[in-house]
N, C-alpha and C positions, 0 to 999 in steps of 0.2 A: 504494500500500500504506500501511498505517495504521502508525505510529512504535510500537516494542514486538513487531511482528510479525517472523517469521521472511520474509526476500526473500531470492527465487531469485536466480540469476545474470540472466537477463530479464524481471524486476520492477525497481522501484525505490520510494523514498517519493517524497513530493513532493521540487521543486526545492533548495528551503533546506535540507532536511535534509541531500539527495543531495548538495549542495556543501560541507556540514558536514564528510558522512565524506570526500567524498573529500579535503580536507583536512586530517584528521586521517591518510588515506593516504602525504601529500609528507610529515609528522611521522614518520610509519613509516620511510620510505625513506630521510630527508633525508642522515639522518650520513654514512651507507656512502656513498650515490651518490655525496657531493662528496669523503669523503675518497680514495676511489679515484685520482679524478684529481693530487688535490692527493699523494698520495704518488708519484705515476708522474710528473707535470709536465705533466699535461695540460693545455687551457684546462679550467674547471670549467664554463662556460655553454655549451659546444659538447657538453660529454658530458649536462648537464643536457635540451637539446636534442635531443638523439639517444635519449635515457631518454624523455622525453617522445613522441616521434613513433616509438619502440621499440614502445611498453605499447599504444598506437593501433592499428599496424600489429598486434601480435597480439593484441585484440580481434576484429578485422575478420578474421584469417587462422583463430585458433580459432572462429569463427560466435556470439562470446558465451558459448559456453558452460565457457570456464577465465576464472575472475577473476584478474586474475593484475597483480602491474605490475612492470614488466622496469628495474632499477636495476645499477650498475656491479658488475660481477662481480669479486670479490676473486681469482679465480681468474686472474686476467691479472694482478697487479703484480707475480708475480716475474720471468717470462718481457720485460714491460714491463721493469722496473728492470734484467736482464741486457741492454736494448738501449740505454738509455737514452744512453749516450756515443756509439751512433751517429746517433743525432736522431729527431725525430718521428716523418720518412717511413718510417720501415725499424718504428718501434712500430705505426702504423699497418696495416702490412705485415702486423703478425703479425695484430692484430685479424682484418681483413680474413679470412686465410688460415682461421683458426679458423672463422667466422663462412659460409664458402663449404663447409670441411669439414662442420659443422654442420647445415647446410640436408642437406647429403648423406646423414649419416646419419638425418636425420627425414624422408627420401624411401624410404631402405630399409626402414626400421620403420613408414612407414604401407602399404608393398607386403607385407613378408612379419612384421609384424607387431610387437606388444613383446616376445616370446618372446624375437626376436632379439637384446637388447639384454643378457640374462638369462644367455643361453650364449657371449657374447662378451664380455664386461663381468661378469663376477663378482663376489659385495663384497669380495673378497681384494685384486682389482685395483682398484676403486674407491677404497677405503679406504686403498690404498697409496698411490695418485697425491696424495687430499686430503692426507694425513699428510707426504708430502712438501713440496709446495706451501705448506703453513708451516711447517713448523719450516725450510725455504730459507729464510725470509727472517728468522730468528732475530736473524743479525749485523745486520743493517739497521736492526732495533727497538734493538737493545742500543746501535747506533753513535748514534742518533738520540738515545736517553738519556740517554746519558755527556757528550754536549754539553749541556744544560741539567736537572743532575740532579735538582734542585731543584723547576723548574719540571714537570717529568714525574713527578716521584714525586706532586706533588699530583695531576695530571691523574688517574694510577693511581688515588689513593686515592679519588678523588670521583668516577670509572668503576663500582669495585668497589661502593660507600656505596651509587649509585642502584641498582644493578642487584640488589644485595642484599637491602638495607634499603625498599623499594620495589617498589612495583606497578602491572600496567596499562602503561598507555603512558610512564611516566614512567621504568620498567624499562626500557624499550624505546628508549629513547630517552639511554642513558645515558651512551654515547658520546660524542654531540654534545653533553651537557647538561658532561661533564668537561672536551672540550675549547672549549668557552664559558669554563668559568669557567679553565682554563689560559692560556688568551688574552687571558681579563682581566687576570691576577694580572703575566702577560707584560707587557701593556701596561703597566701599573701601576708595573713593576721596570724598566724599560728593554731588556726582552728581543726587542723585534720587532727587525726587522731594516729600517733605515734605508731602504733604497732601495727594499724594498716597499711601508712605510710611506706613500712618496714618490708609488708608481705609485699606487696606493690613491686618494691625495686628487686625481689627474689626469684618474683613470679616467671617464667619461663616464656617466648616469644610462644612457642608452639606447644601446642599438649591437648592431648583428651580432655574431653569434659570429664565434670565428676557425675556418677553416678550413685544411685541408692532404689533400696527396695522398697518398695510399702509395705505397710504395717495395717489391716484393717481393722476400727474398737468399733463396734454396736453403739459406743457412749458418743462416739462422733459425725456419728451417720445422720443424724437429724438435722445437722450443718449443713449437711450437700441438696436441701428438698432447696432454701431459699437461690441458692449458689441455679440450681437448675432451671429456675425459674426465669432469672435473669437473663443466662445462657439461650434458652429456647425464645426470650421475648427478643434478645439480641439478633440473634439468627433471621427468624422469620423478619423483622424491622430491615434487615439490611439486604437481604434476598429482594423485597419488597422494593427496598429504595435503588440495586443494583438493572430490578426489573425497569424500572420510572427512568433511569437515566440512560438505559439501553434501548428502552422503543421495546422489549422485548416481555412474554408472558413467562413468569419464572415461577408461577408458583408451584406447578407441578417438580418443582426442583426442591422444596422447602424441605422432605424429609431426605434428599439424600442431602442437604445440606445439613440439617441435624446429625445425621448417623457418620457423617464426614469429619464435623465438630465433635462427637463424642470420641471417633476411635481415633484424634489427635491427641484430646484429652487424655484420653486411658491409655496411649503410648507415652504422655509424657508422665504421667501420674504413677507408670510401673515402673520407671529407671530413672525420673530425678528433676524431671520440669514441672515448670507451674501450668496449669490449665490454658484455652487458647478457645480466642473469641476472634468474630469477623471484626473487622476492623471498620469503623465508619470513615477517620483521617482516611482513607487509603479510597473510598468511595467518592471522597471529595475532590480527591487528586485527580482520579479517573473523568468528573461530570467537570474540573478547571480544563484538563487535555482533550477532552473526544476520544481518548484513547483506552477503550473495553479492553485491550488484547489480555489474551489469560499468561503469553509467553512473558509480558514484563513483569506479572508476579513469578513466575519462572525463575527468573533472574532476580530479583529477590529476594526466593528463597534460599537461591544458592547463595548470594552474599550474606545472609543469616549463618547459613550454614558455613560459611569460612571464618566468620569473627567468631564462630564456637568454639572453633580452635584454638585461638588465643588468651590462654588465659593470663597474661598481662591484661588484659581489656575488661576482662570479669575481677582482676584486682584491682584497677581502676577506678571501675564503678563501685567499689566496697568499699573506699575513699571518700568518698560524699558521705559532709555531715550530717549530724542532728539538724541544726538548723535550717541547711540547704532543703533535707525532705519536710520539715517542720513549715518550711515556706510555700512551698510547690503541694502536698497536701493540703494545705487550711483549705486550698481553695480548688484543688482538687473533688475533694470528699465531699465539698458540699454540690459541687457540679454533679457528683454524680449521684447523688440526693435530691437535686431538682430535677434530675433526669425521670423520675417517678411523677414528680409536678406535672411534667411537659407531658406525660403519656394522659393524667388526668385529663389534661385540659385538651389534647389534643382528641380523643376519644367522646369530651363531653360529657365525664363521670358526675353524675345527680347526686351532691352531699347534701342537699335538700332531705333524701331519703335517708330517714332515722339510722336504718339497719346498717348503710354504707357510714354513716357519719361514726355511728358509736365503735361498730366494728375497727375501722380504720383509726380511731383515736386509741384503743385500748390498745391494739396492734404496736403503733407508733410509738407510746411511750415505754409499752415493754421493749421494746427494740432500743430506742433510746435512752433510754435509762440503764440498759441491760440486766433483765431483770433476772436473775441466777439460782434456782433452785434444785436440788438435785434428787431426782427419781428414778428410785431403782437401781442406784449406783451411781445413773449416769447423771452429769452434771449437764445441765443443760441450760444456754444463757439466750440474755434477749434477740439475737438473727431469729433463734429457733421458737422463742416463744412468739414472737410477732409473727414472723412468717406462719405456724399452724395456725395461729387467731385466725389470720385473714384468709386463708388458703381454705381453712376446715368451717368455722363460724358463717364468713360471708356468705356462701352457697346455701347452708342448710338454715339461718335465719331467715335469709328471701325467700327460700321456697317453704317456711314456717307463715311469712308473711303474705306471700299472694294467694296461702290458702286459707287461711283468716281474713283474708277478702273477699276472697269469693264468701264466706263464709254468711 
């Protein structure tokens, strides 16, 4: 295809150009994918690598026809950070559990269709689980802050600057672009922290990721119902908006795009990465270009897959302070907190109606508050209390309520 022309998903330009954009794709993806890890304690070249052989694997399982590239899902670091003290194997675990769940429900929904997702999944409930899943981690940002306030307010402020003041990819990128220069200004003031500093200059140019196994607890499994939720509302929203800026009908693609998302998830969730969601930055890039090709995620994923190698690069990123993630969080967590707002409102959810109103309130403050009770062993905190409220309560109080109306 000639450079200026609109390319399908199974077109492309020539080489150079195709390795240009997808290039310009790892710039899309770059911030979120590695800050995921780095806020949960992942290795960052192991989830880099499971992003990378993620976006491949669903290529080949969508048939080409969703452009899509599969980056760390912020929907996992709170249920991640609630396991975090009992290690790897057991974050792993949940990965994993989500990612096998996932496959499941994108096997139901290519049998009896997207309907189903529509009558079981409402935006009531959708928008409740995302709106929890950050404002949960509120304390986290705030605790991250107050240790270097200094350094995190500029972060903020030169987050807010690009994203604002700014366009195009440089908007897009503004995350990454505040916590570059927060980690300068760190390094500069004597903010890093010594012993990273230390692994940093030991770290090896080339090497294998690190690897690990999971570990599945029953006491953690309640974590992965909000995590899937999100997961599935992400998928179909972005399948959806990849259909909108293609001219093209994709919804008959929506479960192999779930089952695609799940067995990325469950491959990285068995040997040491964090979970992996469609990317919207990377949809945005594509409807700025005209340029659907599925080969410039191709290319990529391969550049994903070469920075895995490097683990100077994963010591790196283990270098970023307190403050720098204390600044790029505060406002993070809450974006992705209104991103439950935005589903409300865009959906048209009726809080007029009692049932939606109380439900979603008792939901939200369990969530937010983190309300922590332990049954049956298992210890179980506000993602999970909120999420069954709304998940379990909404459905079976409205259908309590439209038959005391008819009544």
């Amino acid at each position: 295809m000639r450079d200026g022309a609109v390319v399908a998903p199974d077109e492309r330009l020539s080489w150079p150009l195709t390795i240009g954009l997808g290039l310009q794709h790892v710039a899309a993806m770059f911030s979120a994918t590695v800050l995921v890890p780095a806020l949960t304690g992942f290795p960052v070249t192991t989830t880099l690598l499971f992003s990378g052989l993620g976006t491949l694997l669903f290529l080949v399982i969508t048939r080409n026809r969703v452009p899509s590239y599969l980056g760390s899902s912020f929907a996992f670091i709170a249920p991640l950070l609630a396991a975090k003290q009992d290690g790897i194997a057991v974050q792993l675990g949940i990965v994993l559990a989500a990612g096998l769940l996932l496959v499941g429900v994108g096997v139901a929904v290519k049998a009896l269709g997207v309907r189903l997702l529509e009558s079981v999944m409402p935006p009531v409930v959708t928008g409740a689980v995302v709106l929890l899943i950050g404002l949960n981690l509120a304390p986290v940002a705030t605790g991250s802050f107050a240790k270097q306030p200094l350094i995190a307010l500029l972060t903020l402020a030169v987050v807010l600057a690009c994203a604002v003041l700014s366009r195009g990819l440089l908007s897009r990128m503004s995350i990454l672009l505040g916590v570059v220069v927060g980690w300068v200004v760190a390094a500069l003031t004597g903010g890093l922290d010594e012993e990273r500093v230390a692994a940093l200059a030991a770290a090896p140019w080339f090497g294998l990721p690190e690897f690990a196994a999971p570990v599945l607890r029953p006491s953690e499994m309640l974590l992965v119902i909000p995590v899937v939720i999100v997961l599935v509302a992400e998928n179909v929203g972005h399948v959806k908006a990849v259909g909108a800026v293609t001219g093209r009908d994709l919804d008959g693609s929506v479960g192999d795009a779930l089952i695609a998302d799940g067995l990325a998830t469950s491959l990285a969730g068995a040997a040491g990465g964090s979970g992996t969601t469609t990317y919207a930055e990377n949809i945005g890039v594509m409807a700025t270009t005209r340029v659907y090709s599925t080969a410039a995620y191709a290319v990529a994923a391969a550049v994903a897959l070469v920075l895995s190698l490097v683990p100077k690069f994963g010591a790196l990123v283990n270098t970023v302070p307190d403050g720098v993630l204390g600044g790029a969080t505060l406002l993070l967590y809450g974006m992705i907190g209104l991103l439950g707002v935005r589903i409300w409102q865009a959906n048209r959810v009726d809080f007029t109606n009692p049932v939606t109103l109380m439900v979603v309130a008792a939901a939200v403050v369990a969530g937010v508050g983190n309300l922590t009770i332990d049954v049956g062993g298992m210890r179980l905190e506000g993602i999970a209390w909120g999420s069954l409220a709304v998940v379990v309560l909404h459905p079976l109080l409205s259908k309590v309520s439209a038959w005391r109306s008819r009544g």
